[in-house]
N, CA, C, O and CB atoms as a CASP TS submission, in Angstrom:
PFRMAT TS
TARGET T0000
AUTHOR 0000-0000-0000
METHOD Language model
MODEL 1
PARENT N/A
ATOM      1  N   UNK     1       0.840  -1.161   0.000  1.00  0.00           N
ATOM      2  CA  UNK     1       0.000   0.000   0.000  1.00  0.00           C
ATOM      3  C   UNK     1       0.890   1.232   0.000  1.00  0.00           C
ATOM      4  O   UNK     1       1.754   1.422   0.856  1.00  0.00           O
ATOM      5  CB  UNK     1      -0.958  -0.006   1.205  1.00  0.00           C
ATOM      6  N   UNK     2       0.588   2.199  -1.182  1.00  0.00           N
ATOM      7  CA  UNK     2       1.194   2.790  -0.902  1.00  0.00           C
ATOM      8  C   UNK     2       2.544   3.068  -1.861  1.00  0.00           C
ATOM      9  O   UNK     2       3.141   4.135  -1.999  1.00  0.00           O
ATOM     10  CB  UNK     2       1.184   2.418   0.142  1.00  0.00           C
ATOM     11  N   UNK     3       2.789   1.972  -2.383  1.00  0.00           N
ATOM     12  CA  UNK     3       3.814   1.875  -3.194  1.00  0.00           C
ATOM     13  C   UNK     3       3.392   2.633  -4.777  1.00  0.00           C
ATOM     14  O   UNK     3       2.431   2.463  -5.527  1.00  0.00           O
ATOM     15  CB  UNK     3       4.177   0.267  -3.227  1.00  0.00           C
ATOM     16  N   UNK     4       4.631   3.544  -4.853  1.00  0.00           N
ATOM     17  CA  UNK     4       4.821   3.640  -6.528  1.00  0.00           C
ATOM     18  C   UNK     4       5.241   3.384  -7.786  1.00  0.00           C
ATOM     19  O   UNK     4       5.121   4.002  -8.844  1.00  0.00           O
ATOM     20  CB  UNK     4       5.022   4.105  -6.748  1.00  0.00           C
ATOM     21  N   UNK     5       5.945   1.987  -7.374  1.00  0.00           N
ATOM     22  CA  UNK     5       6.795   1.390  -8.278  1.00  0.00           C
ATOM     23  C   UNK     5       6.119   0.499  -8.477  1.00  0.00           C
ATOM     24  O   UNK     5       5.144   0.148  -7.812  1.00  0.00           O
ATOM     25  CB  UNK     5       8.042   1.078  -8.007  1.00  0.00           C
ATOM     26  N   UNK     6       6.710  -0.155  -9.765  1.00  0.00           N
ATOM     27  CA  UNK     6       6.158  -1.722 -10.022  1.00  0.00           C
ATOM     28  C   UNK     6       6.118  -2.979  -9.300  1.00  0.00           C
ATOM     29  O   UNK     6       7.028  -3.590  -9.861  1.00  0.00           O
ATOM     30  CB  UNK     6       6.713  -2.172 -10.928  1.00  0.00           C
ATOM     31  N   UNK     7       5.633  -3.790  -8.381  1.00  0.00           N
ATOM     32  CA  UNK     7       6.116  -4.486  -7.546  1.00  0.00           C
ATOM     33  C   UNK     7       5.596  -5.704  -8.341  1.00  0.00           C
ATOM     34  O   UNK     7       4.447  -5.792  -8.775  1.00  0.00           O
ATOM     35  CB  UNK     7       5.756  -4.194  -6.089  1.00  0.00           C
ATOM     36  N   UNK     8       6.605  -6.673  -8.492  1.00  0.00           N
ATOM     37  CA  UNK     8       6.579  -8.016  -8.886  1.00  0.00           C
ATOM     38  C   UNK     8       6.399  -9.121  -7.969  1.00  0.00           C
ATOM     39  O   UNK     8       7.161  -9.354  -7.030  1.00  0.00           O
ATOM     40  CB  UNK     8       7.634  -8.237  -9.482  1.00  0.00           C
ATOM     41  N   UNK     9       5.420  -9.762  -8.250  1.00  0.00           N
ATOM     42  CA  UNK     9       5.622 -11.134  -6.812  1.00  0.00           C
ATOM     43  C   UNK     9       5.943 -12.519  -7.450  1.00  0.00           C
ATOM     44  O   UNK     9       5.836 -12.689  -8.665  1.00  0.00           O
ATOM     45  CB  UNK     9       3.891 -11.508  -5.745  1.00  0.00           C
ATOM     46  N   UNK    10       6.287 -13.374  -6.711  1.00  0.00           N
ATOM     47  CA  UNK    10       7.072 -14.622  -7.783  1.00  0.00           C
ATOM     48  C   UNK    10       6.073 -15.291  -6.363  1.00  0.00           C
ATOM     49  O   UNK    10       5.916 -14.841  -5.228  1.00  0.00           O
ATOM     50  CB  UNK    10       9.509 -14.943  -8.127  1.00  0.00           C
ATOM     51  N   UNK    11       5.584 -16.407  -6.966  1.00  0.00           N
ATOM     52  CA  UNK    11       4.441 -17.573  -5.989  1.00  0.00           C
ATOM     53  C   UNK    11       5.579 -18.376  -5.984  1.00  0.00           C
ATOM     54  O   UNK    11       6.236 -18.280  -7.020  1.00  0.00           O
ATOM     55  CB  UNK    11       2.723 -18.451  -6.745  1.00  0.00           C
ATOM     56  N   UNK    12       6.034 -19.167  -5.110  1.00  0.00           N
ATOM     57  CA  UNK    12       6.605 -20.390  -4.891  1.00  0.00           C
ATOM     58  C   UNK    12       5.594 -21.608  -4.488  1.00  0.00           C
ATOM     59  O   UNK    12       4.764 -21.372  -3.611  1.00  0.00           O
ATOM     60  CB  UNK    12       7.607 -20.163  -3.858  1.00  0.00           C
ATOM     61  N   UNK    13       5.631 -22.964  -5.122  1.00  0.00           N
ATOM     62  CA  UNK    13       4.281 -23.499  -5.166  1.00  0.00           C
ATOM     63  C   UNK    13       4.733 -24.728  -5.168  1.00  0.00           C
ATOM     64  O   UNK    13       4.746 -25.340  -6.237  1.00  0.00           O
ATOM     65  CB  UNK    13       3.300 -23.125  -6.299  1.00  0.00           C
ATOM     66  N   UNK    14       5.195 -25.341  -3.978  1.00  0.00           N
ATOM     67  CA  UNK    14       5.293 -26.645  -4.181  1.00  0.00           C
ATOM     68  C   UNK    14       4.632 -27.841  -5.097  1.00  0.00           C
ATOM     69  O   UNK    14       3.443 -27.685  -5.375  1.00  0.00           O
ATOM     70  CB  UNK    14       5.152 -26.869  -3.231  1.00  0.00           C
ATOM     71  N   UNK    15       5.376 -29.175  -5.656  1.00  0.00           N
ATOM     72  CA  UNK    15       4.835 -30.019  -6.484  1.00  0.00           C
ATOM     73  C   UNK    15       4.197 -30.976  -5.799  1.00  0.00           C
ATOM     74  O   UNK    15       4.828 -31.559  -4.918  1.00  0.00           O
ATOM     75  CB  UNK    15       5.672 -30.506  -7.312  1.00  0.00           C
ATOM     76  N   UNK    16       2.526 -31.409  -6.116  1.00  0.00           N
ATOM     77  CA  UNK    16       2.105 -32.418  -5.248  1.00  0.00           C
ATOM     78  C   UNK    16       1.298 -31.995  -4.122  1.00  0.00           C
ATOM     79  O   UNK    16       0.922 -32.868  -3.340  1.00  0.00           O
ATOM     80  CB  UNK    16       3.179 -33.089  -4.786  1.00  0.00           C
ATOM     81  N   UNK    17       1.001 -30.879  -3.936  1.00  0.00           N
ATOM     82  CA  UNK    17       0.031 -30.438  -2.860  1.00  0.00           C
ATOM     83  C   UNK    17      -0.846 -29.573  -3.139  1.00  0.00           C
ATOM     84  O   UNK    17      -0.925 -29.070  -4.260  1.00  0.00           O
ATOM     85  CB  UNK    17       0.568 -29.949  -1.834  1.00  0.00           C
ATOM     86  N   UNK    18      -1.567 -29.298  -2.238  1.00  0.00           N
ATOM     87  CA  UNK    18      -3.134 -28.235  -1.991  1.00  0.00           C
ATOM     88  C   UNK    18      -2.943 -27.267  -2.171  1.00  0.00           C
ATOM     89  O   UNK    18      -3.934 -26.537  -2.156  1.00  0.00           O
ATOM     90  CB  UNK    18      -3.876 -28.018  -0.751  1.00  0.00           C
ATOM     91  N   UNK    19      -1.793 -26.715  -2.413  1.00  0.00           N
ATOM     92  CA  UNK    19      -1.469 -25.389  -3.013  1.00  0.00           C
ATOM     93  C   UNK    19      -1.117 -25.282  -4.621  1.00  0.00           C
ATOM     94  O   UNK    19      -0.972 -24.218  -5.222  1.00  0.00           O
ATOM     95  CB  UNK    19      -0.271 -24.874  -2.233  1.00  0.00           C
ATOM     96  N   UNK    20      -1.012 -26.569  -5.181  1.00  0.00           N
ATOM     97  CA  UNK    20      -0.773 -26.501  -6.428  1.00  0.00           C
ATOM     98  C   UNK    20      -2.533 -26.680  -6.632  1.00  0.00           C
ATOM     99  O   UNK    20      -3.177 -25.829  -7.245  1.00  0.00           O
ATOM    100  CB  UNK    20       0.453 -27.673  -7.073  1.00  0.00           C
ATOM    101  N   UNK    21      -2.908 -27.399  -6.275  1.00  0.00           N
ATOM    102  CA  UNK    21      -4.353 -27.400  -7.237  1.00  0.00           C
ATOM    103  C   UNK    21      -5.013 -26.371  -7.060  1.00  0.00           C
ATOM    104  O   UNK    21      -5.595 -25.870  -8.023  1.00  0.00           O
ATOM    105  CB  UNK    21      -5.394 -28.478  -7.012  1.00  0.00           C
ATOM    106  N   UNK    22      -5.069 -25.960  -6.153  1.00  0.00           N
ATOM    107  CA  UNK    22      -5.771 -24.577  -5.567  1.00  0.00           C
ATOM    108  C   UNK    22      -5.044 -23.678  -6.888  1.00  0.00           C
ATOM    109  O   UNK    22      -5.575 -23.558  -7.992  1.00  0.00           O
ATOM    110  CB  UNK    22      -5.192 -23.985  -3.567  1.00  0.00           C
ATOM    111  N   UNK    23      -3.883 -23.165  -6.544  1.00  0.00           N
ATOM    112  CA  UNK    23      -3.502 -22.489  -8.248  1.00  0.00           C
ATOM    113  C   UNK    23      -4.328 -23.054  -9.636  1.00  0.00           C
ATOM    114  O   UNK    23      -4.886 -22.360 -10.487  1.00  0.00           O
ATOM    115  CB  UNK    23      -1.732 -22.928  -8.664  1.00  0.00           C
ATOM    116  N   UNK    24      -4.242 -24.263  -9.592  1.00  0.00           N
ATOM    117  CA  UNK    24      -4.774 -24.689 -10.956  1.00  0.00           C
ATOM    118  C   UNK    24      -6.100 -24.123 -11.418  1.00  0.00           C
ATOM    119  O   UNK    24      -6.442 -23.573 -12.465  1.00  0.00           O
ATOM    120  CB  UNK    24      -4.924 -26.147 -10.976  1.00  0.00           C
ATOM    121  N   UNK    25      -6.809 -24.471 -10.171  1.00  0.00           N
ATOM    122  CA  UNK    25      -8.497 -24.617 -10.197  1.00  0.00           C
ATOM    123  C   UNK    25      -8.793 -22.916 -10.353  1.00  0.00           C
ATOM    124  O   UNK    25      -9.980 -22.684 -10.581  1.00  0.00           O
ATOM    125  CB  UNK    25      -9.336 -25.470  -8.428  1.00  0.00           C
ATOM    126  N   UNK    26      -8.048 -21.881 -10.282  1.00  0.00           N
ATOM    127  CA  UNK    26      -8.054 -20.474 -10.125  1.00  0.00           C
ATOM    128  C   UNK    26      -7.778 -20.773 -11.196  1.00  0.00           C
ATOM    129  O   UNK    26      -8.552 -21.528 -11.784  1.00  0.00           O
ATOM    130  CB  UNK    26      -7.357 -19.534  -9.232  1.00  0.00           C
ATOM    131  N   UNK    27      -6.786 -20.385 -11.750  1.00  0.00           N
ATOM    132  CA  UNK    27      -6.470 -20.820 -13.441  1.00  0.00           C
ATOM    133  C   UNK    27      -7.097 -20.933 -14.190  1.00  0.00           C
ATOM    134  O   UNK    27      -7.087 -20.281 -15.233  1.00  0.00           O
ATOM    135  CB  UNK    27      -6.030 -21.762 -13.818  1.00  0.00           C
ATOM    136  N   UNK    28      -8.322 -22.358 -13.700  1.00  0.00           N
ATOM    137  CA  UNK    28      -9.496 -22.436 -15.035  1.00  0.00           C
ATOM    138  C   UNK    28     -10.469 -21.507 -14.764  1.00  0.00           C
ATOM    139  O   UNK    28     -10.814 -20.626 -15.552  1.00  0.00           O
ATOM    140  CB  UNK    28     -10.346 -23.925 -15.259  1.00  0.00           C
ATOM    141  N   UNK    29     -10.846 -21.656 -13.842  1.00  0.00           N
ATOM    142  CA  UNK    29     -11.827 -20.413 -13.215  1.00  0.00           C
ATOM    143  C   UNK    29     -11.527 -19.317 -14.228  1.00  0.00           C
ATOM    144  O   UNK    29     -11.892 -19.426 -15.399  1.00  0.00           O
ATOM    145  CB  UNK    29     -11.412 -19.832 -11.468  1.00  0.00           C
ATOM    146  N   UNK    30     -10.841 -18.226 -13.757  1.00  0.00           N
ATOM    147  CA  UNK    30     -10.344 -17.563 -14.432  1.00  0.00           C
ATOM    148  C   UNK    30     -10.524 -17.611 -16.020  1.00  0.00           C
ATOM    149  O   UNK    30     -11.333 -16.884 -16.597  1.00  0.00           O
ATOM    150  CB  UNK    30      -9.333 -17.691 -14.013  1.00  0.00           C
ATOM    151  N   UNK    31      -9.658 -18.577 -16.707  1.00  0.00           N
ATOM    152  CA  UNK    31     -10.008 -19.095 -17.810  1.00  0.00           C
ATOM    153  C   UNK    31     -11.699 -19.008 -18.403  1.00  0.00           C
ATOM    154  O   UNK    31     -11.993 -18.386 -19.424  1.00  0.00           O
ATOM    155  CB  UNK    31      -9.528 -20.400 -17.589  1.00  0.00           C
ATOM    156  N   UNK    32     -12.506 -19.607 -17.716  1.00  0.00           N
ATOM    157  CA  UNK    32     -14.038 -19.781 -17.811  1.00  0.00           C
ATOM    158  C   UNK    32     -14.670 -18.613 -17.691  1.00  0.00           C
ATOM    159  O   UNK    32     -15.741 -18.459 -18.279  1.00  0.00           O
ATOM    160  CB  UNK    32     -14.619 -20.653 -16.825  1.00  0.00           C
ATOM    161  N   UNK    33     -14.093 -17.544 -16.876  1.00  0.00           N
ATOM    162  CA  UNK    33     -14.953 -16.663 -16.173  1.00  0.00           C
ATOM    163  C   UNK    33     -14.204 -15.637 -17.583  1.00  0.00           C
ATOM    164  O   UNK    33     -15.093 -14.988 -18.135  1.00  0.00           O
ATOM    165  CB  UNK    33     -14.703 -16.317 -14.113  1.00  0.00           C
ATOM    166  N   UNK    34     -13.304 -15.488 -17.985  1.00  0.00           N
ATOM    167  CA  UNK    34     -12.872 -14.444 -19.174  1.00  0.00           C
ATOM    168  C   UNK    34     -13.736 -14.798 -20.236  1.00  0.00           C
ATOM    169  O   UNK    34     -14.386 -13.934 -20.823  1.00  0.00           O
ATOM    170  CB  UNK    34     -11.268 -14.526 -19.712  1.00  0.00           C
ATOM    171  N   UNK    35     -13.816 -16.352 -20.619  1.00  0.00           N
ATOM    172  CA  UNK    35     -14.229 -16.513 -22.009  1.00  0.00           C
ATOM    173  C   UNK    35     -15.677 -15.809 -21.343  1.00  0.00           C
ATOM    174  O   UNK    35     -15.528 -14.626 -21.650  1.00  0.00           O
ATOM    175  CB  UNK    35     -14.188 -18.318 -22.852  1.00  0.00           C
ATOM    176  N   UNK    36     -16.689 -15.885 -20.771  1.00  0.00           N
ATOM    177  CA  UNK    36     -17.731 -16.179 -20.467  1.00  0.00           C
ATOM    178  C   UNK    36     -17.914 -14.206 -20.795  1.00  0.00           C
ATOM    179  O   UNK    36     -18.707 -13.781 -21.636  1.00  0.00           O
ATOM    180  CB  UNK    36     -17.932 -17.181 -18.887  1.00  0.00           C
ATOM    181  N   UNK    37     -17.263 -13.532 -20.176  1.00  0.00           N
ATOM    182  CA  UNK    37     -17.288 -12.092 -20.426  1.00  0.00           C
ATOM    183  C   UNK    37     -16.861 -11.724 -21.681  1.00  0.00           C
ATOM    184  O   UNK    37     -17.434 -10.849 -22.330  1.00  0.00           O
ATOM    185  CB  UNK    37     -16.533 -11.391 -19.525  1.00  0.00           C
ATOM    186  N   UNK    38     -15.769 -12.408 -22.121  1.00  0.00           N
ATOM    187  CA  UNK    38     -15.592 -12.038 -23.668  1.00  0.00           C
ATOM    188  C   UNK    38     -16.199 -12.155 -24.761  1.00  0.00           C
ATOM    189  O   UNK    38     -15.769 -11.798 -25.857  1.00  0.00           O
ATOM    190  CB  UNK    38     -14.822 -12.425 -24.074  1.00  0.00           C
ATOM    191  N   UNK    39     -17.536 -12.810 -24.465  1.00  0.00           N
ATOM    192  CA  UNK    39     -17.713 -13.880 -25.516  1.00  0.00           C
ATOM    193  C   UNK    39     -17.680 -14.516 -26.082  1.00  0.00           C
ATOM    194  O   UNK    39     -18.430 -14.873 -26.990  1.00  0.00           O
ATOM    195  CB  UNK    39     -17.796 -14.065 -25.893  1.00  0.00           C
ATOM    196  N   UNK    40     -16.441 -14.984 -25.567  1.00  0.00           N
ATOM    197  CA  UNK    40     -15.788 -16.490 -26.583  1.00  0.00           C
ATOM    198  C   UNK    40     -16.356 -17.522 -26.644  1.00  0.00           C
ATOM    199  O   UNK    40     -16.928 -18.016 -25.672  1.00  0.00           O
ATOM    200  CB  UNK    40     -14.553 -17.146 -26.237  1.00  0.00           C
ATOM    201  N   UNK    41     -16.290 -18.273 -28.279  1.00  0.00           N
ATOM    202  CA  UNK    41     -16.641 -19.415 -27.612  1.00  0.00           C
ATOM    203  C   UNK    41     -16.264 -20.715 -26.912  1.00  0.00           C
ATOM    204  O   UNK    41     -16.767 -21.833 -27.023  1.00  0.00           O
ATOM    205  CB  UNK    41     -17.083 -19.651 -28.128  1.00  0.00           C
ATOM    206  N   UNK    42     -15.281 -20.299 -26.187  1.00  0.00           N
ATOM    207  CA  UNK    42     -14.240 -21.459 -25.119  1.00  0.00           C
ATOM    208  C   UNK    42     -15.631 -21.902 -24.141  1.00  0.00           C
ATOM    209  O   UNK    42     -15.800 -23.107 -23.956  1.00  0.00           O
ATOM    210  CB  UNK    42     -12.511 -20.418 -23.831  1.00  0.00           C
ATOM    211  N   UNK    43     -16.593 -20.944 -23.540  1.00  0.00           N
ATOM    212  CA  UNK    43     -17.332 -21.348 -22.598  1.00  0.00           C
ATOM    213  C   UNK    43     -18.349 -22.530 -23.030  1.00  0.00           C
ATOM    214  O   UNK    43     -18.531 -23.382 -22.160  1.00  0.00           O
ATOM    215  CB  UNK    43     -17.952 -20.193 -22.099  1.00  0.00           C
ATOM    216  N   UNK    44     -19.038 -22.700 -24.257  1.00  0.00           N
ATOM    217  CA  UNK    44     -19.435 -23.380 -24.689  1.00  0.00           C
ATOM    218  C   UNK    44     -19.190 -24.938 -25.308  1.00  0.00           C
ATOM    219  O   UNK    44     -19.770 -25.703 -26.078  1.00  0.00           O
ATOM    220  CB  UNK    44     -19.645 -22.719 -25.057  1.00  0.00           C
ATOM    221  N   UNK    45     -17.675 -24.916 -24.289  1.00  0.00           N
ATOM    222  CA  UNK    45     -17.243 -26.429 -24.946  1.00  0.00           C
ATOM    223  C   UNK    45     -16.972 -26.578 -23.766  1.00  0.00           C
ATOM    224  O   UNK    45     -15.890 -27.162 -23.714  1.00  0.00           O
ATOM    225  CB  UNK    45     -16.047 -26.809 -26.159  1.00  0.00           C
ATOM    226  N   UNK    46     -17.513 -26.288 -22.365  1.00  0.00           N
ATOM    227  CA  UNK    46     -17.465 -26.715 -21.053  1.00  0.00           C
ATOM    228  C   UNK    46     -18.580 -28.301 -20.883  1.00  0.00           C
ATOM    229  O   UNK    46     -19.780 -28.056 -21.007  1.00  0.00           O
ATOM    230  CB  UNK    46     -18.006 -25.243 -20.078  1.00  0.00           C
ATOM    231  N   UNK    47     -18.348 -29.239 -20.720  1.00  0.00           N
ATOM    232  CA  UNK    47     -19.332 -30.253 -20.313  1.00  0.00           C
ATOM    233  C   UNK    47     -19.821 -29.511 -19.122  1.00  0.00           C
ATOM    234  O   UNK    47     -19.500 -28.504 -18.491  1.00  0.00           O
ATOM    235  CB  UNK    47     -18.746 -31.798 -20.011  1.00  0.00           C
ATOM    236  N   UNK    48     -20.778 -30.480 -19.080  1.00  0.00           N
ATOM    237  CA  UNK    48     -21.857 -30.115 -17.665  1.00  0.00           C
ATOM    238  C   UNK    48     -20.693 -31.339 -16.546  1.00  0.00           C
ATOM    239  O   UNK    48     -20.295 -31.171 -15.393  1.00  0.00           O
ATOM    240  CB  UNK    48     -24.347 -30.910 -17.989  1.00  0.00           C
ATOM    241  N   UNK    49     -20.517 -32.197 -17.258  1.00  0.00           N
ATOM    242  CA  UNK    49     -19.288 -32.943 -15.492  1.00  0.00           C
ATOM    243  C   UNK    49     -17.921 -31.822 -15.367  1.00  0.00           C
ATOM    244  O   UNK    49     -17.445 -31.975 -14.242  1.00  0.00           O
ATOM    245  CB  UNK    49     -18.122 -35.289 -15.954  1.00  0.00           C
ATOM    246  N   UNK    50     -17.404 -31.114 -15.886  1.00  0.00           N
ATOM    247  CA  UNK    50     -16.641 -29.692 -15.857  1.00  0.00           C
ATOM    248  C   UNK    50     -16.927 -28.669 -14.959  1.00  0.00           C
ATOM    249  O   UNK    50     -16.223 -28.152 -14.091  1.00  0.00           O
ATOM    250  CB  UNK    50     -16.781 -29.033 -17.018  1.00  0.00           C
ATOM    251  N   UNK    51     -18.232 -28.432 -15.354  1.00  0.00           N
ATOM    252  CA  UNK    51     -18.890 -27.340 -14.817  1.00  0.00           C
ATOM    253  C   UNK    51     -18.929 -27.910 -13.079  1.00  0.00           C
ATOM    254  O   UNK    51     -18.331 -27.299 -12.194  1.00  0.00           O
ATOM    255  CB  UNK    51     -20.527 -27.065 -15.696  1.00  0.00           C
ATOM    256  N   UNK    52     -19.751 -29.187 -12.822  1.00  0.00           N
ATOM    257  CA  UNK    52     -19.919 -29.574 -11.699  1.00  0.00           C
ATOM    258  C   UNK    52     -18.105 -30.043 -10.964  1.00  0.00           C
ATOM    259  O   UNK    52     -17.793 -29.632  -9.847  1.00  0.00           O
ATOM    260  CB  UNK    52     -21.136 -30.800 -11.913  1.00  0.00           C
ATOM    261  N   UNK    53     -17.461 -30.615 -11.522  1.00  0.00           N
ATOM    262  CA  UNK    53     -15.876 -30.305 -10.675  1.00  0.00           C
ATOM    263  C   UNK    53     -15.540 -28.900 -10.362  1.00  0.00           C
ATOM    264  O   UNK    53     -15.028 -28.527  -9.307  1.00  0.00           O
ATOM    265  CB  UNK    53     -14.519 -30.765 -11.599  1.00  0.00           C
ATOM    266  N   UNK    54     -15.847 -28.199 -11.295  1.00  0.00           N
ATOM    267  CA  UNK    54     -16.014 -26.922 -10.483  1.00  0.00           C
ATOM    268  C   UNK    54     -16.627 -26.224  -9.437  1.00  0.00           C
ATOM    269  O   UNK    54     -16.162 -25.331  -8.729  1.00  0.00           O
ATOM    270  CB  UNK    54     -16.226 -26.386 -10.976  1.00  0.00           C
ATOM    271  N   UNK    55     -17.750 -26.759  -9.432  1.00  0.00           N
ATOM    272  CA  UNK    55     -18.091 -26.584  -8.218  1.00  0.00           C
ATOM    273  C   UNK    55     -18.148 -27.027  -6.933  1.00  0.00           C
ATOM    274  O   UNK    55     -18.570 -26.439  -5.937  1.00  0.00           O
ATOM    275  CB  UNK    55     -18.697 -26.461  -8.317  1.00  0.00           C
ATOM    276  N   UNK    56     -17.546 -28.444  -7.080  1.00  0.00           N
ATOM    277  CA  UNK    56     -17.372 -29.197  -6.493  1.00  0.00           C
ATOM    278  C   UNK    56     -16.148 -28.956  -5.905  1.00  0.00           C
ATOM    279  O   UNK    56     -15.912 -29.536  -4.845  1.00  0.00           O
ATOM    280  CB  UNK    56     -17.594 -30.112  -7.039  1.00  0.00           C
ATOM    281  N   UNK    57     -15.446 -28.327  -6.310  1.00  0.00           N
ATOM    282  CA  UNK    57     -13.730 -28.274  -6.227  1.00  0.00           C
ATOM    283  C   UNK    57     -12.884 -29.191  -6.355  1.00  0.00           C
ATOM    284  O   UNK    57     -12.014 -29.284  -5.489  1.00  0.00           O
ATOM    285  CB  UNK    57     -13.254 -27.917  -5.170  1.00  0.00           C
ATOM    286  N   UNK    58     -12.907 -30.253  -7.629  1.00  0.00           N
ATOM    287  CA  UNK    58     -12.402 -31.288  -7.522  1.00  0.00           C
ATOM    288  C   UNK    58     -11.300 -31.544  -8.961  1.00  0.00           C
ATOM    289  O   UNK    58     -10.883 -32.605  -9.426  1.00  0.00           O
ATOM    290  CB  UNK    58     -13.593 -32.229  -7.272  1.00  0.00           C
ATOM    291  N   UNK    59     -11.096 -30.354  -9.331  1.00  0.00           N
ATOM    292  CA  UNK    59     -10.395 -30.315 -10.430  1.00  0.00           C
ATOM    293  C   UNK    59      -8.843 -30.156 -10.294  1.00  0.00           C
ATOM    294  O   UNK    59      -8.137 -30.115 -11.302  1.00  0.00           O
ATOM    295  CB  UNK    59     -10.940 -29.331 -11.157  1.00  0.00           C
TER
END
């Protein structure tokens, strides 16, 4: 806060744990939630078992 410079952050993310999928599952999210505002049609080649790991949090 507060800062005027560019500040860069680097994630360190271990291999094999709850912090990597957690990144991932943001990732598609993300992914889903852009096409879905952009209009692309990426959102439309989501299955409905996709949609539900997503909500599920099991991706």
């Amino acid at each position: 806060m507060g800062q005027q410079r560019p500040v860069t952050i680097y994630r360190m993310i271990a291999k094999q744990t709850i912090e990597e999928k957690i990144v991932a599952l943001h990732g598609h999210k993300r992914d889903l939630a852009d096409s879905l505002l952009d209009g692309a049609d990426v959102s439309g080649k989501v299955s409905a078992d996709e949609l539900l790991s997503l909500m599920k949090g099991d991706a």
